[in-house]
N, C-alpha and C positions, 0 to 999 in steps of 0.2 A: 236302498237296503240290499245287501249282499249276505253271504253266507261265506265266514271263512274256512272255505273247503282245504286251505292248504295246511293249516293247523289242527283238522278233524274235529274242532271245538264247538259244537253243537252251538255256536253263538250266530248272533248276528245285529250288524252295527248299521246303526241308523242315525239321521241326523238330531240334534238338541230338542229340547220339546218336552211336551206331555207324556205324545207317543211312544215316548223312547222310556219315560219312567212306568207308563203301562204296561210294554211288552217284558219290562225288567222284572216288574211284578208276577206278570203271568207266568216267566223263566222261571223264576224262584219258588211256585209253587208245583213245579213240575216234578212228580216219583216215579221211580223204577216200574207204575204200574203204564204208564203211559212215553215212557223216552226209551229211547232205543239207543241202547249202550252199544259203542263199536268194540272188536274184539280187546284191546287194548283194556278199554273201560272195563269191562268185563271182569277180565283176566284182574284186575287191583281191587273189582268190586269184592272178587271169589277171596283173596288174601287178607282182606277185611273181614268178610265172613268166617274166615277159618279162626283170625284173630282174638273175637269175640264172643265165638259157640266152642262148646264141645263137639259137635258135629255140625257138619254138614252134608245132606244125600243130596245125591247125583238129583232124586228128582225135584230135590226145590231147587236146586240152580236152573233146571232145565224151566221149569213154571215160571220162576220166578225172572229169567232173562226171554222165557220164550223161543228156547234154540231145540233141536233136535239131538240125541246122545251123542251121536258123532261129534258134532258140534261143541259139545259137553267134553267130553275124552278131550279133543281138542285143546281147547281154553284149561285144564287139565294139568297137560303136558306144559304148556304156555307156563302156567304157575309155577309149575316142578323147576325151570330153568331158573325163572328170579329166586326162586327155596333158595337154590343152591349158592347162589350169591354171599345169601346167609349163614349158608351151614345148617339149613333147617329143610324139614321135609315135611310129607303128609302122609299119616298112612289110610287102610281105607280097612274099616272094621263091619261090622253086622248093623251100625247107627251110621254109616255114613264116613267120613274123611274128618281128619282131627289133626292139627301141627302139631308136631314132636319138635324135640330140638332143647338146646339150652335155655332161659326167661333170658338170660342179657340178647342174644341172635333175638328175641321175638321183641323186645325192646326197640333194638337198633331198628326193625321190620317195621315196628309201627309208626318211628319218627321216619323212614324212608316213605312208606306208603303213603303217609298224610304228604309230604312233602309232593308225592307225587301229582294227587288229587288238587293241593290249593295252588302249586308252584307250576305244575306243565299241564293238567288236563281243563280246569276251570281259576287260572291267575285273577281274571275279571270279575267275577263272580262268584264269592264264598257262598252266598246265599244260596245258590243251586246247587255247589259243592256240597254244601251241607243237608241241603232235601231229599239229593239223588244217592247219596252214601248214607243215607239214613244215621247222619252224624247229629245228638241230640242238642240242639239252638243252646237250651238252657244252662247244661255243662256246660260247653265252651266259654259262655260268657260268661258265664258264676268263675270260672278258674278267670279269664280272658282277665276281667275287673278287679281279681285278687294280685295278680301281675304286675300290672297298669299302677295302680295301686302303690305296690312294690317298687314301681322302676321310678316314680315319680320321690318317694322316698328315697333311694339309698342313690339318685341320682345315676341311672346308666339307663340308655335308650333302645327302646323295642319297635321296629316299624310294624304296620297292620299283618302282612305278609308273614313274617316269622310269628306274629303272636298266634296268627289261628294255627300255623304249622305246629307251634308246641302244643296249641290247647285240644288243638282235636287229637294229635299223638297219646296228649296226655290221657282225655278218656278213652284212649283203646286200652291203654294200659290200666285204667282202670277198672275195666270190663275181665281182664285175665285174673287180676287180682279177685272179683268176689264170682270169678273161677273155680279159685283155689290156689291158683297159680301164683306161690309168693317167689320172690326173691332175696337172697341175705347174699352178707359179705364177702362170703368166703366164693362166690358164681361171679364175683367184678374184677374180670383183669383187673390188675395196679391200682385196686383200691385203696390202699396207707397212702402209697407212691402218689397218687390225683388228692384225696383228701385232702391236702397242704394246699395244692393247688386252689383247690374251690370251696375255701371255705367262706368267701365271700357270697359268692353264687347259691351253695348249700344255704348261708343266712339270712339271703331273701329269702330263698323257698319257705324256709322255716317258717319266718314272722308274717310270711302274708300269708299262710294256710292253704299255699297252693298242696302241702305235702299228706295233709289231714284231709282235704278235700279232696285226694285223689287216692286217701288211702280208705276212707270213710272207716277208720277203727273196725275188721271183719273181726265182731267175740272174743275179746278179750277170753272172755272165761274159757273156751276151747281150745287156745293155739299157747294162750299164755303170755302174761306181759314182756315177758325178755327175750319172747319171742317177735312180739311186736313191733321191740325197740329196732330190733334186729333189720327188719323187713323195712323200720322207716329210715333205718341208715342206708342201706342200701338204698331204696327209693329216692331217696334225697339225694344219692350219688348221679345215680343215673341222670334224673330229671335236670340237676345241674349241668352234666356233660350235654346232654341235648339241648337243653338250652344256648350251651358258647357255641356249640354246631351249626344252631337254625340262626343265630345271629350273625354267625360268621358268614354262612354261606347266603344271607340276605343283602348285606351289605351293611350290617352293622359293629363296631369295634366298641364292642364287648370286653373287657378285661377281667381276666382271672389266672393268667399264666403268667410270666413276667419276662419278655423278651427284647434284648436288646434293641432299642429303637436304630443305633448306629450300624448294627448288622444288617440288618434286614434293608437299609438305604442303602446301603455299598452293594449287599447280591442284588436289589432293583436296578442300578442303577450302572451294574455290570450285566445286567439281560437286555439293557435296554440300548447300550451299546452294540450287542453281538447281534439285535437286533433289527436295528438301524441300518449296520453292518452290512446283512442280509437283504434289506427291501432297498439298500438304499438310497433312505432317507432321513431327514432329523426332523425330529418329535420338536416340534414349536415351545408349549407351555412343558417344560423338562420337569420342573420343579415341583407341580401339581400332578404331573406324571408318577416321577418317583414316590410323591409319597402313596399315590393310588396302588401302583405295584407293590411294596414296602407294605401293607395293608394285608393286600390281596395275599401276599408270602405268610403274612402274619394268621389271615385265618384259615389257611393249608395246613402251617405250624399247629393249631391249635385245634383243627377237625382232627389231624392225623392223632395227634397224642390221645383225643377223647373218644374217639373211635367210631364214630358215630357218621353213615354216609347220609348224605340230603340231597336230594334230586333239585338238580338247579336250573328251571325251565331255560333261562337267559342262556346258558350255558349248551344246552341242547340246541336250540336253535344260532347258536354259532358254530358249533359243530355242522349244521344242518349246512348253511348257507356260505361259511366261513373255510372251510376245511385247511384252504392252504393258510388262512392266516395259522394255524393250532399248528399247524406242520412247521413254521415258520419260526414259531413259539417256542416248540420242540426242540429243531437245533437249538436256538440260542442258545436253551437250559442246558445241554445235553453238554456244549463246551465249556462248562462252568462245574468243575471236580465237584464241589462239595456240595452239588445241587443235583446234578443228574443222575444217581442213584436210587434217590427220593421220591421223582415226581415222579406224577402217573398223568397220563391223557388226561383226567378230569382236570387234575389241577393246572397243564397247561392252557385246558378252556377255559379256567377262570380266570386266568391272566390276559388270555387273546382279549377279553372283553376289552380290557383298558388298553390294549396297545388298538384295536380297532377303533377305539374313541379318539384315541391318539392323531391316529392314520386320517379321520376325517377331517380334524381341525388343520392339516399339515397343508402349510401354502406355498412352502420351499422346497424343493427336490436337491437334495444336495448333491447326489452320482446319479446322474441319467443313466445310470444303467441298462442295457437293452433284456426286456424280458421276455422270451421266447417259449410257445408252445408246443413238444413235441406230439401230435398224433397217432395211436398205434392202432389200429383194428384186430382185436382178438390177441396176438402174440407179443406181449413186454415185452420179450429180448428184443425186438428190433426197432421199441422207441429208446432201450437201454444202450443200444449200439449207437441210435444217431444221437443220443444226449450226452453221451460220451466224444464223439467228433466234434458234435456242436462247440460243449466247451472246451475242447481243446484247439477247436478255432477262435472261439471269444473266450479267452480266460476270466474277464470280466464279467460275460454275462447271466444272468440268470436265466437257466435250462429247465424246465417243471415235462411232467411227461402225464399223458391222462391218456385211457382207451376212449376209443371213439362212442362205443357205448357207455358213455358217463355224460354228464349234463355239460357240454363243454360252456353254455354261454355263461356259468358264474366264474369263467375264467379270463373270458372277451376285457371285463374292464379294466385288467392289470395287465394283460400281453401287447405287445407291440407286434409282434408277427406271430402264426401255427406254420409250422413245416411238418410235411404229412408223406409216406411214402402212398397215398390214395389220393386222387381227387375228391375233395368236399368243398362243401359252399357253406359259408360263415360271412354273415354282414358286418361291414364296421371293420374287420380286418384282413390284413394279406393275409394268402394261406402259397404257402410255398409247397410244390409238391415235388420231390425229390427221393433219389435211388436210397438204400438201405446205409450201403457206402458213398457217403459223397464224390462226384465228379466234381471237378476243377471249376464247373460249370454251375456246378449246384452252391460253390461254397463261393463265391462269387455273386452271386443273385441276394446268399443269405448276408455277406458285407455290405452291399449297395442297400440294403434297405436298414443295416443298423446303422451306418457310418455315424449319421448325426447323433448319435447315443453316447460316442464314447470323445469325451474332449479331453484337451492334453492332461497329461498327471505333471501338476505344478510344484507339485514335491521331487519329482521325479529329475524335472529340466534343472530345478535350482541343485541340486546334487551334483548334475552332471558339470552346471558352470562351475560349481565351489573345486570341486575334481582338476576341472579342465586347468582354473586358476592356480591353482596347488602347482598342478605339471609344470606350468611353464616359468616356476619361482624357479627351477632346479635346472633347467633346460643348459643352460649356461655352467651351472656349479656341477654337473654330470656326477653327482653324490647321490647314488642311491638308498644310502643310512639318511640320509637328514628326509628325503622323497618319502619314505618308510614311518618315520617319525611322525610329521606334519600331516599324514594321512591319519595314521592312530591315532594322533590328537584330536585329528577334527570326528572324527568314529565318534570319541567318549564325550568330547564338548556336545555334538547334536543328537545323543543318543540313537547312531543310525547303527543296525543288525542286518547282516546278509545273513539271508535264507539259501543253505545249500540245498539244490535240489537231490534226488533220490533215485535208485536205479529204476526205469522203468520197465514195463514189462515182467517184471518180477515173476506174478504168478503166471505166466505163459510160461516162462522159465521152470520152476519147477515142476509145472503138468505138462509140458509138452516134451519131455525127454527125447534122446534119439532112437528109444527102443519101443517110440510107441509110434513114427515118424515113417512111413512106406511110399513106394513112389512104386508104379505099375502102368505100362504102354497104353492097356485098355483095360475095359470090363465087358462084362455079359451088358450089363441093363444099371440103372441105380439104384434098384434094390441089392444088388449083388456087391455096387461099393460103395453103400454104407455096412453092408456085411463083410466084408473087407475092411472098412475103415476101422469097426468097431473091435476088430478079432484080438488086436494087440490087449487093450480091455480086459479081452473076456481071459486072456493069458494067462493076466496077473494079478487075475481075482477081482476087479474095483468093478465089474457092472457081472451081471447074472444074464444068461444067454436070454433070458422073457425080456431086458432089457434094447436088447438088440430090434426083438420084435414089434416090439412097443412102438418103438418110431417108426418101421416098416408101417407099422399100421397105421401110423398117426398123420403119413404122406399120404396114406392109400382112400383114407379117410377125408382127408384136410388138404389133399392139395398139394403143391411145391412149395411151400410157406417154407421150407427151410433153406430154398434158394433168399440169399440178403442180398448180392447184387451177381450180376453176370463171371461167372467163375467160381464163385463162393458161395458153399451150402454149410450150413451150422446145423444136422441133426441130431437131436435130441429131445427127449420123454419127461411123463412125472417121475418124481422121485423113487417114490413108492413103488414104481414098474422093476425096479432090478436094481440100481446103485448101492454100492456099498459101502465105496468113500470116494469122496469129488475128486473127478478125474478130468483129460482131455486126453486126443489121438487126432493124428490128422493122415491121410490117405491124399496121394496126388498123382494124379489120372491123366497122362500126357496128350489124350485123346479125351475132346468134349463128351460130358455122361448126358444126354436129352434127360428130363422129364415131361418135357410139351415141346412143340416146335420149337417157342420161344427161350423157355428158362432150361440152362444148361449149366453145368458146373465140372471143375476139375479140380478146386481143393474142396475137401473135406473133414471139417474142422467137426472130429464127435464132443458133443457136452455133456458129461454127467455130472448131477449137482444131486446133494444128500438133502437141498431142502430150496425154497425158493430166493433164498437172497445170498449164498456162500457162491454162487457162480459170478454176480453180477460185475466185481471185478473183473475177470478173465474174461468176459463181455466188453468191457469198457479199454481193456487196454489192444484187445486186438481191436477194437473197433480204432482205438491212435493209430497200431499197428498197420490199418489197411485205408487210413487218411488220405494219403498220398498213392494218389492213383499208380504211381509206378512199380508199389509195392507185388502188384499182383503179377505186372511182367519178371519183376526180381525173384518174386516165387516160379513163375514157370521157365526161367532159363537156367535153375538150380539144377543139377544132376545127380547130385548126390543128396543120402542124408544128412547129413551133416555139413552141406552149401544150407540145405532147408531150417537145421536147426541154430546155426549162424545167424540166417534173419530173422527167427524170433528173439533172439534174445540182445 
């Protein structure tokens, strides 16, 4: 018997038995006055409270979870940030704390929260779900049955999971209603616009009385009947759209929108190539693949239009444990126009699901491609520099980068080698430890351990014979029109495309001008030439003198971290310290500048970046730039500026 402390899920699993349906028991009768809610818990219990009262005081929260005001203000703030998700808030009057906000945001609020409650905090157990949220048994199953009911009739499938997620949403929403808190049509985004759409879904609701049962008719004689009508169009709107939500995001295919089935196979089945692409490898069962993706697109298509978000436990915990697959995900989508605009992180976790289900069935490696981990401690730029050298030593292979403080081992089972510019100890794999800029020495070490990764490209050879073949038809006929010909033929017969490549170094080129370029015999110290290096900068407006400082103190504070290998320092701050618009200057110092015995430099490469990812080019292409060890002698036998700005560009 254990306690699953990694998912904070107050449970615990034990083997088959009696015991196991007795302890189930005892769970299931457990309240708020005896369980001990973690902040989390807490913080969804308070958002249900607010849902359901007109008020809530600080001091029944504080009684009622047992915490201290601090404590309280706390969990507080906690709420205010999910509010805002919704565009909703809380004020705090003379009775306590009360949500304001739109009824459709408190709608969407209460099919979120329940999702949150049955989907990530208790999956296993609605029964305690339901004790500890003081969610009422009898409603849910009185609507649950009217449903069930419903789905059996008009034939379209509801799994347990999504049923209690709408029935317990449902009665929160019906707790606001004999509030006071009505709803009409005129408060429903693109209600005409959906109406067409759901009027399937609207006509279960209707005939199974889930919409009367959750409206319980609040006095006619008071509000007035066409006020009524009013309030249960709406209601039936809504309830419909949360419904195709919880289904969708459950794993059920639901229909009430109409979308082409042949679209949605072709974008699956184009992600799952650029996919493949990436890890590569080929997905075994394709077929059962694509339509699972094709699915998964379908009920993205169909949350997004109904508006409605649902917390999707499975989806968290890929995120949790998965991250590079979502990132993975993410390109694929990202090179595909008519999708990557669209999607959002969420919806690439719903899709990692199926390509990780994918990944596990897979027996075939189709590119042994070599996947490499680079290591940074504390400073990006300098895993950005050697992941940039890296692939441009392996153009083939796959480069990921992670700080040392991050969990490196859910990365061990996908790398073949870490190369690190620090000593660390990782079992199970090489760790390569190697200069900022690689030595001849280092990129050597990192070939001898992929070699076996990369086998010949069989397309590549057959090219070359078809080529070779061609040549020597002409060799004799010395006719370079008919040589000319026979090539173009075979071009459009094998549908083969050269890819021109592109100038490189580019943006060195445009930020490292010759007017921000200085060459100087010596200096005082090193603080003096990066105050030197930076001057040109501060000349022409692009960093603010606190900027200059900043990195002074960032050295004075942190060390020589801006030495990346012997001769070359890269200093540079946050954004926020002085930059105006992304720049570079470089300073070269004929005489070594010390900052310790050991670490010394003579170029001076300044960085200023307006935010954290607009530099990381000008990162990557000096890091090709200074690849080749020679590079740095060719830098200091340069004499002028403009020998210097020759070899950047």
């Amino acid at each position: 018997m254990g306690e699953d402390s990694l998912q904070q899920r107050r449970e615990l699993y034990i083997g088959k038995g009696d015991l196991k349906e007795k302890l189930n028991k005892q769970l299931s009768k457990s309240n708020y006055e005896v369980f001990d809610y973690s902040p989390r818990e807490r913080r969804i219990y308070i958002i249900v409270l607010l849902i359901r009262k007109k008020n809530v005081s600080t001091h029944e929260i504080m009684e009622r979870f047992r915490i201290s005001r601090n404590t309280c203000i706390l969990d507080l703030a906690g709420v205010n940030r999910m509010l805002e998700k919704f565009h909703l808030i809380y004020t705090a009057g003379n009775h306590g704390y009360s949500l304001n906000g739109e009824e459709y945001n408190i709608y969407q609020l209460c099919l979120w929260v329940a999702s949150k409650i049955f989907s990530e905090l208790f999956p296993k157990n609605y029964e305690m779900a339901m004790s500890l949220f003081e969610f009422s048994q009898n409603d849910i199953e009185s609507i649950g049955l009217m449903v069930i009911k419903a789905s059996k009739k008009f034939s379209f499938s509801l799994n347990r999971e999504a049923l209690y997620i709408f029935c317990a949403s449902s009665t929160l929403i019906s707790r606001r209603i004999h509030l006071g808190h009505l709803i009409f049509q005129e408060d429903i985004p693109n209600y005409h616009f959906m109406f067409a759409y759901n009027c399937r879904i609207r006509s279960i609701l209707y005939k199974s009385g889930v919409v009367d049962a959750i409206l319980k008719h609040p006095s006619d004689a008071t509000v007035g009947k066409p006020v009524i009508d009013a309030v249960k169009n709406a209601l039936t709107e809504c309830l419909s759209r949360m419904l195709v939500c919880v289904c969708c995001e459950t794993g059920e295919n639901i229909i009430s929108i109409y979308i082409k089935e042949e679209k949605l196979l072709f974008y699956a089945d184009q992600i799952m190539q650029k996919f493949e692409a990436l890890v590569g490898m080929f997905f075994e069962n394709k077929n059962e693949l694509q339509k699972s993706v094709a699915l998964s697109l379908k009920c993205i298509a169909l949350r997004k239009k109904h508006g409605f978000w649902v917390c999707n436990g499975l989806s968290l915990e890929v995120k949790k444990h998965y991250i590079h697959i979502i990132g993975l995900t993410q390109k694929a989508m990202e090179e595909i126009e008519e999708l990557k605009e669209s999607m959002t992180e969420e919806d690439c976790m719903l899709l990692s699901i199926n390509f990780l289900g994918g990944l596990y069935k897979v027996k075939h490696v189709a590119v042994q491609t070599p996947r490499i981990l680079v290591v940074y401690a504390g400073n990006s730029d300098s895993g950005i520099l050697l992941q940039g050298q890296i692939q441009n030593l392996m153009p083939g292979a796959r480069v990921l980068t992670a700080s040392l403080f991050q969990d490196l081992t859910r990365f061990l089972e996908y790398m073949d080698m870490v190369v690190s510019t620090i000593p660390i100890e990782l079992h199970g794999i090489p760790v390569i430890v190697v200069n900022t800029f690689l030595t001849e020495y280092d990129k050597d070490r990192i070939k001898k351990l992929t070699k076996h990764k990369f086998p010949e490209d069989e397309q590549l050879l057959r090219f070359l014979t078809d080529i070779t073949a061609i040549s020597k038809e002409t060799d004799c006929l010395d006719d370079s029109k008919h040589l000319r010909d026979r090539i173009e033929e075979y071009f459009k017969s094998n549908k083969v495309r050269i890819k021109y490549g592109t100038q490189e170094y580019h943006m060195l080129k445009a930020l490292l001008t010759e007017g921000r370029i200085r060459i100087l015999d010596s200096v005082k110290d090193w603080k003096d030439a990066i105050y030197l290096a930076a001057k040109p900068l501060e000349e022409d407006g692009s960093i603010e003198p606190a900027y200059t400082k900043a990195m002074l103190l960032s050295v004075e504070s942190m060390g020589p971290f801006i030495v990346m290998s012997p001769g070359i320092a890269i200093p540079h701050a946050r954004p926020e310290a002085g930059v105006r618009w992304m720049s570079m200057s470089l300073l070269k110092v004929r005489e070594k500048v010390y900052f310790t015995e050991e670490k010394y430099a003579n170029l001076f490469f300044i960085l200023a970046s307006t935010d954290g990812n607009s530099h990381l080019d000008a990162l990557r292409e000096l890091s090709a730039l200074f690849s080749d060890e020679a590079t740095y002698n060719k830098f200091m036998k340069a004499d002028t500026v403009e020998e210097l700005h020759q070899l950047i560009i």
